[in-house]
C-alpha positions as CSV (number, residue, x, y, z in Angstrom):
1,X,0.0,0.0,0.0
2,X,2.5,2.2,0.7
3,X,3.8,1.7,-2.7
4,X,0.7,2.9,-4.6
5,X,1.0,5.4,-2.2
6,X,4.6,6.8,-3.7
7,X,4.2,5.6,-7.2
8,X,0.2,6.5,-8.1
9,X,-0.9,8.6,-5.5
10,X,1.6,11.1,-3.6
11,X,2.7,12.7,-6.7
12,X,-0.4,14.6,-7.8
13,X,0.2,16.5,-4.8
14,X,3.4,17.6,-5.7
15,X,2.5,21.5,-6.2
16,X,2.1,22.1,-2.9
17,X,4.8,22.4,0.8
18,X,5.4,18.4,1.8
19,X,4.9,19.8,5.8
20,X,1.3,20.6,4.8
21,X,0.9,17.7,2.4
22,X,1.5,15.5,5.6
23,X,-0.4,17.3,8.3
24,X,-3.5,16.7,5.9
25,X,-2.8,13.4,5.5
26,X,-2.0,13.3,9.5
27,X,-5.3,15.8,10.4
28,X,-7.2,13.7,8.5
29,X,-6.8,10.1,9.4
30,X,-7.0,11.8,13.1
31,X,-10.3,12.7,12.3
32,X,-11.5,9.4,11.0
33,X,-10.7,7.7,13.9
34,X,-11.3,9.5,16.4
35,X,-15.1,7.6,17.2
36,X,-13.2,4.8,17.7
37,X,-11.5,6.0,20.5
38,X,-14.3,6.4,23.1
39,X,-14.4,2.7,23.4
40,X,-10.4,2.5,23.7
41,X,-10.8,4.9,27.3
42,X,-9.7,2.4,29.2
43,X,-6.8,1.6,27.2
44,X,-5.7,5.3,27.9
45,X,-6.0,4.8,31.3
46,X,-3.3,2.5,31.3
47,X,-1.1,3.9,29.6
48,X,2.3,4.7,31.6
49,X,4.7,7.5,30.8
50,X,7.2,5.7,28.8
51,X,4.1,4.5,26.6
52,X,3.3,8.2,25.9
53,X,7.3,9.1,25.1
54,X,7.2,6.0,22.9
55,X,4.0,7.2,20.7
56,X,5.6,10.5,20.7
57,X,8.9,9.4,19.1
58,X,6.9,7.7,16.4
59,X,4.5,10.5,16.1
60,X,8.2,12.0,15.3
61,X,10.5,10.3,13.8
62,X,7.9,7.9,11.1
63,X,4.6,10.4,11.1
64,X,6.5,13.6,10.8
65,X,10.4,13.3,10.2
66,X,10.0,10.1,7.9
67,X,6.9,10.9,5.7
68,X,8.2,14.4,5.3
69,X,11.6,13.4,4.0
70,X,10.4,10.3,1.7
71,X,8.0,12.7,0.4
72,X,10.7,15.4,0.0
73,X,12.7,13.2,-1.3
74,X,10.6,12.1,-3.8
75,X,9.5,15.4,-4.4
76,X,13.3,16.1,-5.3
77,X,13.8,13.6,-8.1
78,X,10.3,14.7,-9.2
79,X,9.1,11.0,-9.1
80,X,10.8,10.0,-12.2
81,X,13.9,9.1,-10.8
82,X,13.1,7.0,-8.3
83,X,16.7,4.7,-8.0
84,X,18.1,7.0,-5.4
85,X,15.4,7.0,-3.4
86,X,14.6,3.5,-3.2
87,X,18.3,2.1,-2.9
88,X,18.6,4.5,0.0
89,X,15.5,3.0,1.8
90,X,17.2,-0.5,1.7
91,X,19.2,0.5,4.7
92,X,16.3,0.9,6.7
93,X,16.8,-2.7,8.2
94,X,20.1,-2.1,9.1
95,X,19.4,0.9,10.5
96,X,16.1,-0.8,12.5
97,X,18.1,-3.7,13.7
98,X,20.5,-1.9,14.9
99,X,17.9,0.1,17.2
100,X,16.4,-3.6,18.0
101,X,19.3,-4.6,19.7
102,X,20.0,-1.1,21.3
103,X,16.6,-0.2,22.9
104,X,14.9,-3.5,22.5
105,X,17.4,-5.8,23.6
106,X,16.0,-8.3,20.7
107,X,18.5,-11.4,20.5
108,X,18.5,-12.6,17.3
109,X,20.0,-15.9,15.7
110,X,23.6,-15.6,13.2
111,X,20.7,-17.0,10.4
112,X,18.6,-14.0,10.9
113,X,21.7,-12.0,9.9
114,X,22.6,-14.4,6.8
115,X,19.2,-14.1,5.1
116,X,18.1,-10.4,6.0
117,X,21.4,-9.5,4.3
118,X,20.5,-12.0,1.4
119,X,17.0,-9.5,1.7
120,X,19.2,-6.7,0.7
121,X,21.4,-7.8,-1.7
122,X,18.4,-9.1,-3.3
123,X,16.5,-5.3,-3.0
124,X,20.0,-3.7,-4.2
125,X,20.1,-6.4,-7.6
126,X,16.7,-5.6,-7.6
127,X,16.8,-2.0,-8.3
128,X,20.0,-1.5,-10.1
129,X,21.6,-4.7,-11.2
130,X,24.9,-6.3,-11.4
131,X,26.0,-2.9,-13.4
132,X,24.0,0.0,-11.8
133,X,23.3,3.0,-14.0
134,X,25.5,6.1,-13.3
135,X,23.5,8.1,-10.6
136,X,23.4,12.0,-12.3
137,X,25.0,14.7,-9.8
138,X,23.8,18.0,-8.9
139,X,22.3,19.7,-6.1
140,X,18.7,18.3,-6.4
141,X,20.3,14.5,-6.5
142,X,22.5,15.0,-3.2
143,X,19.2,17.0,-1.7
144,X,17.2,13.7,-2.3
145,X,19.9,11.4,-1.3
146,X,19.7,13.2,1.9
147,X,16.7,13.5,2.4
148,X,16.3,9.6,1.8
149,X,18.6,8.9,3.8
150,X,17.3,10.7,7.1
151,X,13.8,9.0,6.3
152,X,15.5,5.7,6.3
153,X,16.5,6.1,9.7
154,X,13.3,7.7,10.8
155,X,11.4,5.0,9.9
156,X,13.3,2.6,11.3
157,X,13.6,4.1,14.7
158,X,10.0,4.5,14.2
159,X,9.6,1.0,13.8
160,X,11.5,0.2,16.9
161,X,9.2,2.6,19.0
162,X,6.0,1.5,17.7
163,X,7.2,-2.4,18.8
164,X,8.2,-0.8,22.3
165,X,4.6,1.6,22.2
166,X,2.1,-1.1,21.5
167,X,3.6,-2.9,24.6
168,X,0.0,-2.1,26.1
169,X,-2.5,-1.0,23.8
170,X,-4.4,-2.0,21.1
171,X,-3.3,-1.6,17.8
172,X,-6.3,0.8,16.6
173,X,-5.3,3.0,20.0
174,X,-2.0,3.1,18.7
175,X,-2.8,3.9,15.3
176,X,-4.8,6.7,16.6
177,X,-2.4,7.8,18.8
178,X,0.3,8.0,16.2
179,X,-1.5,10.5,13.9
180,X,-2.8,12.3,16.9
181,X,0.7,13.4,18.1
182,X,1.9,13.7,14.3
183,X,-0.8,15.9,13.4
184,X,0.1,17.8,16.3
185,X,3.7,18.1,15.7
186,X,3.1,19.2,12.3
187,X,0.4,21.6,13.1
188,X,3.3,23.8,15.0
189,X,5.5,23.2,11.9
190,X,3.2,24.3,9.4
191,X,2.3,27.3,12.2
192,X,6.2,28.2,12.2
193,X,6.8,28.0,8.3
194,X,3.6,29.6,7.7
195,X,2.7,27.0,4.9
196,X,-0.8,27.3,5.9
197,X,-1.1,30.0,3.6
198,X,-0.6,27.7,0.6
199,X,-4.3,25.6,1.4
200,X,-6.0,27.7,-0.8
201,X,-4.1,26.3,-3.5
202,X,-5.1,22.9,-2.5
203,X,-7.2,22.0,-5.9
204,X,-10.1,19.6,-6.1
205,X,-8.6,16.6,-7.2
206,X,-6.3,17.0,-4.5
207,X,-8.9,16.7,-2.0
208,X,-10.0,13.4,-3.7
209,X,-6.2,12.2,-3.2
210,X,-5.9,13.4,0.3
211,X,-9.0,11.2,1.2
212,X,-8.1,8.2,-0.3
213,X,-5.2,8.2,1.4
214,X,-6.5,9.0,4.4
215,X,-8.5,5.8,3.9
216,X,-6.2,3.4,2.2
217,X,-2.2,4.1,2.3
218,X,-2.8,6.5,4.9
219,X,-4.6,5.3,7.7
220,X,-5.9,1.6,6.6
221,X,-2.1,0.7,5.9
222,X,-0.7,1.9,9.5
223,X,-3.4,0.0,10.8
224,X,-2.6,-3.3,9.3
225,X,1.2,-2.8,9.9
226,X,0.0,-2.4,13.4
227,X,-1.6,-5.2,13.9
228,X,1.3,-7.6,12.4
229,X,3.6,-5.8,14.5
230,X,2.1,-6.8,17.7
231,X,2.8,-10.3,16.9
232,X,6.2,-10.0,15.4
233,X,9.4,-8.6,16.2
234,X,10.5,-5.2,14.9
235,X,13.2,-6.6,13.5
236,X,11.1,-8.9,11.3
237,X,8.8,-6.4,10.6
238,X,11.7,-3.8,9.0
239,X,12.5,-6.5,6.5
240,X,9.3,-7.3,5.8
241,X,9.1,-3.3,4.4
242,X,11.0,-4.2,1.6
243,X,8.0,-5.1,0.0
244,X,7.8,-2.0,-1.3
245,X,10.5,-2.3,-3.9
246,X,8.3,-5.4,-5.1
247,X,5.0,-3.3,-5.5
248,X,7.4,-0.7,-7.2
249,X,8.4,-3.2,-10.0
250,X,4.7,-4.1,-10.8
251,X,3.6,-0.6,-10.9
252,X,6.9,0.0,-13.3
253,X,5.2,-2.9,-15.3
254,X,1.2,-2.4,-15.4
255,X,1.6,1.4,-15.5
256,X,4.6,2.1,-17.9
257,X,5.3,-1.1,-19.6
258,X,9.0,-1.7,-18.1
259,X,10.4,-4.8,-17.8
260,X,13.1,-6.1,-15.5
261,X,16.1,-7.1,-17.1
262,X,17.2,-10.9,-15.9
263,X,20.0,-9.6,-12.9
264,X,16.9,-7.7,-11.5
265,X,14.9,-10.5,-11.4
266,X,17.5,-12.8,-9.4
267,X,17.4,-10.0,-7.2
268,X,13.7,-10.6,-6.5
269,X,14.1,-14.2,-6.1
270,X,16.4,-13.1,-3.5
271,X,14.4,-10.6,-2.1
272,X,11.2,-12.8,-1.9
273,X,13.4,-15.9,-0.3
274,X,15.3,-13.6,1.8
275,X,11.6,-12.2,3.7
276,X,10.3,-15.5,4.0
277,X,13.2,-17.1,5.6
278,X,13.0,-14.0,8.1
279,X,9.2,-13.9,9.2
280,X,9.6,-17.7,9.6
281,X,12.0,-17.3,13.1
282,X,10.7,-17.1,16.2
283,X,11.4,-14.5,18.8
284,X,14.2,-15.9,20.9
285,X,12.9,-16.6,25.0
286,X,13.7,-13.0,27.2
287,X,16.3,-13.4,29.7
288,X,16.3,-11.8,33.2
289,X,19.6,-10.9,34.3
């Protein structure tokens, strides 16, 4: 989902500032959901202070930081290029295991390692190839490397918090909870920039975008990843995310007619074998010390 997302939807909005593209999208799904939590009170309740810090950071770093700089990003390389962009996002597991083990303490086995770098090489093939095309220079590629870059590791910090924040709540609390503080945070961004002043410009089939992804890639998709991450590990989960480079290939195909060349297609293979070999572990036992 979030691959239509990037590919079919995100770039009709391309006209106008990405912090008021994503407080929208944030307001928005807010808005849809909050009916649903009046019957999630006492989840609230519950909820301790590191539980609030936790939906803050992710509220941060994956509903602010991350979705403005993928979108920037993107925004950057005006969505033809997309190479950059999506070769940068392959470090995301490395990034999010790397917070596993720091903040999570998750103990994984050697074989994990083995196959989620098999993931990556696979993702890497994927995209370029055994001879990757020359990447153009200028100001506006560097910008977007960035910019990728930074998103990388906001998501995946983000995807270490949300493990640690759905600790004890419900996965529709959390979701709620994420855009809540997002649309928040971006609320006082947009206030400080003054990129409020650009919603008049917001045309009508913008509108139509902004809704569906408020009810699709927006907030449907954060539910769903929700709910798999309460029963997996966050490690698991960031290499499951390369399934966006997947969706990414058949848009390439249905929508513009390109075809992988053979090297890219081992990558796949790779890439497919790679996330199933992953989500097949089991979270090693915690031990007290």
């Amino acid at each position: 989902m979030w691959g239509i997302d990037g590919i079919v939807l995100r770039p009709s909005l391309f006209t106008l500032p990405v912090p008021l593209v994503v407080f929208i999208e944030s307001a928005l799904v807010t808005l849809l959901l909050t009916p649903l939590i009046f019957f999630r009170k006492s989840e609230l309740k519950q909820l301790k202070t590191k539980d609030w810090l936790s939906f803050a950071g992710v509220a941060l770093f994956g509903g602010a930081m991350g979705t403005m700089a993928i979108t920037k990003a993107l925004f950057y390389v005006h969505f033809v290029n997309l190479s950059i962009v999506v070769l940068i996002q392959k470090l995301q597991p490395a990034f999010a295991l790397l917070f596993a083990a720091l903040f999570l303490r998750e103990k994984l086995p050697p074989r994990f390692f083995l196959w989620s770098g098999i993931a990556m090489f696979g993702a890497y093939l994927m995209t370029f190839g055994f001879i990757p095309a020359a990447i153009e220079t200028g100001e506006a590629s560097l910008y977007s490397v960035l910019f990728a870059l930074l998103a990388a590791v906001s998501f995946a910090l983000s995807t270490v918090l949300s493990k640690r924040a759905l600790r004890n709540t419900g996965y529709e609390t959390g979701t709620y909870l994420r855009f809540l503080f997002a649309a928040f945070i971006l609320l006082v961004l947009n206030l400080y920039t003054g990129d409020f002043s650009s919603i008049d410009s917001v045309t009508s089939h913008q509108v139509i975008i902004f809704v569906i992804i408020a009810f699709s890639t927006g907030g449907l998709a954060i539910i769903l990843y929700y709910y798999g991450l309460k029963k997996i590990t966050a490690s698991v989960a960031s290499i499951c995310e390369l399934a966006f480079p997947l969706t990414a290939v058949a848009l390439e195909y249905f929508l513009r007619g390109n075809i992988l060349k053979p090297d890219q297609w081992l990558g796949v293979i790779l890439l497919i074998i790679g996330m199933l070999k992953v989500t097949g572990f089991r979270k090693p036992p915690e031990i007290k010390v």
